[in-house]
N, C-alpha and C positions, 0 to 999 in steps of 0.2 A: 087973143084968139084961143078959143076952148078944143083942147084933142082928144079924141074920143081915144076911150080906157085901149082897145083893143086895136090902135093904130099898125102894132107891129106885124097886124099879119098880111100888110100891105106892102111887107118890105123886104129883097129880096135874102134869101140865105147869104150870099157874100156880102154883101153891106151888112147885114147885122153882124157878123162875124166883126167886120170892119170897125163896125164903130164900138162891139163888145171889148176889142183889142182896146181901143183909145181910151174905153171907161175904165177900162182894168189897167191903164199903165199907169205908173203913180208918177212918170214924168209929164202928162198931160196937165196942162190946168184943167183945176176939177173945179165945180161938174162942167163937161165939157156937151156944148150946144151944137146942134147942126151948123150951125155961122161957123165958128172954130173949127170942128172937124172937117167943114169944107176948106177953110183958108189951108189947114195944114196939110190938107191932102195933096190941091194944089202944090203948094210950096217944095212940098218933100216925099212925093211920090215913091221915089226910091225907097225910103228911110223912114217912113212914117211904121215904126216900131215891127218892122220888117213884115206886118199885116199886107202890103198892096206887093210886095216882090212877089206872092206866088201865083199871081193875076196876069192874063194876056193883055195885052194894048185894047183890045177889044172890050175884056170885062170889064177891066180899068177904066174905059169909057164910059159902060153900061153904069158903070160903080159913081162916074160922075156925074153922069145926068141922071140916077135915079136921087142922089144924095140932093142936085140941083133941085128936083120937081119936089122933094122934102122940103129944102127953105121956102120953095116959093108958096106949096101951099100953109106951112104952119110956123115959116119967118126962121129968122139967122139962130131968136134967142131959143127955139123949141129946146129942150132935154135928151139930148140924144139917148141916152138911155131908153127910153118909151118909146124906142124903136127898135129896140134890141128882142130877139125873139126867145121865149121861155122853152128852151129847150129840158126836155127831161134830160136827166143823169144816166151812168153807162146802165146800174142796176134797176133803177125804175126803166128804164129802154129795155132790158131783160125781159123785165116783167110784163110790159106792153105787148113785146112780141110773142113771148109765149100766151099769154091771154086771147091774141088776134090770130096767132098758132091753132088754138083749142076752140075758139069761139066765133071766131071773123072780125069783123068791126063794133068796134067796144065804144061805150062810151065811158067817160072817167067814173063812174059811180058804177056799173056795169064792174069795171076792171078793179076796184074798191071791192067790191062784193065779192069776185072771184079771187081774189087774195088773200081776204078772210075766212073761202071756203075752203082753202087749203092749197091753190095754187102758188102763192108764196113760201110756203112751206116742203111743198117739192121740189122749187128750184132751191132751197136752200140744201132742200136733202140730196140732191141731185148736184151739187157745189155749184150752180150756177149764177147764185146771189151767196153773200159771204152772211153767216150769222147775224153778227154785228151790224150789219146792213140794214136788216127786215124795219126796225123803225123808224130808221131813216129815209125808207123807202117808202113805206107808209105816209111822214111829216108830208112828202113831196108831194106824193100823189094827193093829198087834203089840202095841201096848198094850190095844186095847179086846179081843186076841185072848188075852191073857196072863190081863186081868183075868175074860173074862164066859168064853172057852174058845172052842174052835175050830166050835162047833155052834151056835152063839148066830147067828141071823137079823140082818145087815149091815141090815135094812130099821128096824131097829129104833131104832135110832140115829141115825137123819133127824130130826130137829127141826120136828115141824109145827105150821104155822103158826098 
């Protein structure tokens, strides 16, 4: 079964969390598939790389029948990873917000532009992206512009809380 590139934006914030945890523990068997990350959820709720301990019995629900309606529609062996959401970084998130601060709703090429007009350069002068940062911050932002395209809303990839 074929998953379309942009599945993760169907999935909610605590489950990608959830299974961002499982792909980053290097106790998991890797790479670890929705099938897996459902068994182990199951199994060891408690303990599953202390990811589900800071969930209510509720979410922890919501967390398994949304993870459930995943196998069903794209099977046990899908990639979990391709469901994990691309979140920007704390400095590219600086720079998002100051851009939608100054400008309103940005698109990544939009917030690309205004970086190079000098808006990254104020929040650097302004200490609120570090020097050493600026290219890094840039890579991302061409990366998230490469991956989602130049029309894709920069707001979107803020990480809330």
């Amino acid at each position: 079964m074929s998953i379309p590139n942009e599945v993760f934006e169907n999935t909610s914030a605590a489950l990608s969390d959830l299974i961002g945890d499982a792909v980053n523990n290097e106790d998991h068997e890797q790479p670890v598939s929705l099938g897996v990350l459902r068994e182990q959820t199951e199994r060891r709720a408690e303990r599953l790389g202390g990811a589900l301990n800071r969930f209510s019995d509720d979410q922890l629900q919501a967390l398994r029948e949304e993870l459930d309606a995943l196998v069903e529609e794209y099977g046990e062996d899908a990639l979990a990873v391709r469901f994990v959401k691309p979140w920007a970084g704390a400095a590219l998130s600086t720079l998002i917000e100051a851009g939608m601060d100054e400008h309103g709703d940005l698109t990544l090429a939009d917030l690309f532009q205004a970086a190079e007009r000098g808006l990254l350069a104020r929040l650097i002068g302004e200490g609120e992206i570090d020097d050493d940062e600026a290219q890094t911050v840039l890579a991302e932002l061409q990366g998230l512009v490469q991956r989602h395209g130049e029309d894709a809303l920069a707001g979107d990839f803020i990480r809330e809380p």
